[in-house]
C-alpha positions as CSV (number, residue, x, y, z in Angstrom):
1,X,8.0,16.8,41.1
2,X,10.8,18.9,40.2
3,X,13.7,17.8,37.9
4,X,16.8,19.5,37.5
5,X,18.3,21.0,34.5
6,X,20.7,18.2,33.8
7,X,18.9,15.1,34.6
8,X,15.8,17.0,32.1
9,X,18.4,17.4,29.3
10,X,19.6,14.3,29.6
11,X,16.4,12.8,29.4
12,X,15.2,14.8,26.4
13,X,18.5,14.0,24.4
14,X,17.7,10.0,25.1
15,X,14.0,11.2,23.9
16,X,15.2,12.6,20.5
17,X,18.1,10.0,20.2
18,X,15.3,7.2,20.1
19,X,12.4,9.7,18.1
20,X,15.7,9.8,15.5
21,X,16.2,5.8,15.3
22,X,12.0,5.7,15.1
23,X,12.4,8.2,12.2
24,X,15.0,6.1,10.3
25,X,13.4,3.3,10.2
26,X,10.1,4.4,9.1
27,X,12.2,6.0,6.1
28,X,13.9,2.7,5.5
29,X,10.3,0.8,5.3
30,X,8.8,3.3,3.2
31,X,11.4,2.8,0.8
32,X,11.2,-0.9,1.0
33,X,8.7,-2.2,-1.6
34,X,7.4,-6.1,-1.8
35,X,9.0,-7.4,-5.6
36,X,8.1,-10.4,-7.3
37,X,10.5,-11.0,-10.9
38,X,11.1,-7.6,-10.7
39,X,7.7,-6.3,-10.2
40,X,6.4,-4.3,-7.7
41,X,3.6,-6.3,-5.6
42,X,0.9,-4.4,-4.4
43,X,-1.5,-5.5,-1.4
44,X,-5.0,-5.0,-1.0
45,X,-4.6,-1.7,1.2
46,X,-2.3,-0.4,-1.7
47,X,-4.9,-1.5,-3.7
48,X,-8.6,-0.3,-1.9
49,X,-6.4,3.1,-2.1
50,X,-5.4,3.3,-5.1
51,X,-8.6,2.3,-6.7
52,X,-10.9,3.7,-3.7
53,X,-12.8,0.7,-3.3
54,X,-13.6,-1.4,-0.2
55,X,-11.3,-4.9,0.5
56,X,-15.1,-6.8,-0.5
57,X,-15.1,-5.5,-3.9
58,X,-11.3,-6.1,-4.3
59,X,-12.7,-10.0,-3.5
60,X,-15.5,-9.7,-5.8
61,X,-12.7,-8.6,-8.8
62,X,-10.5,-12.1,-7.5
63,X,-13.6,-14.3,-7.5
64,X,-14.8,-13.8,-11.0
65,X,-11.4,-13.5,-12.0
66,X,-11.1,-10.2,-13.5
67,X,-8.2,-9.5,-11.0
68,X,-4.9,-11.7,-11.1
69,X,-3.6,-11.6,-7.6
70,X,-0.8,-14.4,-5.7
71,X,-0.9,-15.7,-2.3
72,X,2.3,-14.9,-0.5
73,X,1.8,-16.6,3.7
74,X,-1.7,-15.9,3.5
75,X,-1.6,-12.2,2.2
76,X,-2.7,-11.0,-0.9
77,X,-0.4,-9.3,-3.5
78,X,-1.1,-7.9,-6.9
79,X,1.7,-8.0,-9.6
80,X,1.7,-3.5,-11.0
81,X,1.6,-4.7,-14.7
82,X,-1.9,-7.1,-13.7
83,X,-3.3,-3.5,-11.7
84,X,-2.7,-1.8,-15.0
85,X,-4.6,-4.0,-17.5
86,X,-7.3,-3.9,-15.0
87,X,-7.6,-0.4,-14.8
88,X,-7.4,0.2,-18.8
89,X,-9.8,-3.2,-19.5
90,X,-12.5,-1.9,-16.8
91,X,-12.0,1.9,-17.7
92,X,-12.2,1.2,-21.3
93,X,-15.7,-0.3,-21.0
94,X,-16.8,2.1,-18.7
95,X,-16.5,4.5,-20.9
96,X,-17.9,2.1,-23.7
97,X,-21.0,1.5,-21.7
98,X,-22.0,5.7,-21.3
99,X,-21.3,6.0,-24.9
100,X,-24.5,7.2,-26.5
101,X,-23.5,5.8,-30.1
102,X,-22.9,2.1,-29.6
């Protein structure tokens, strides 16, 4: 198949014209963050990252309650300032449990 030189560069320009638009949006959604009251909402793959654990565990923490989370069209969102005093309330006894002198 051959293609000549103006009909290529013409073709590659609508090829970078439409990689550009593809760029811009993916900037715009990364900037775009889920906000409840002002609070950033996290979801559970924000949340199996950020804590590297598996979306069963992140159930197990909602089921005994140990995790505050809201229902938002069937998806599940935790509120920053909840993912916080989890991390410090389960950390802190961590670290209570491998201490020798208690």
């Amino acid at each position: 198949m051959y293609i000549d030189r103006e009909n290529f560069e013409a073709w590659m320009e609508r090829i970078m014209d439409r990689l550009d638009k593809q760029d811009k949006m993916l900037d715009k959604m990364s900037k775009h963050r889920n906000m409840l009251d002002g609070e950033i909402l996290l979801d559970n793959q924000d949340l199996c990252m950020l804590l590297n654990v598996s979306k069963r565990t992140l159930q197990r923490y909602r089921s005994t309650g140990e995790l505050p989370f809201q229902t938002v069209y069937h998806k599940t969102y935790y509120k920053e300032s909840d993912v916080h005093i989890f991390i410090r309330e389960n950390f802190n006894k961590k670290r209570g449990d491998n201490n020798p002198s208690k």
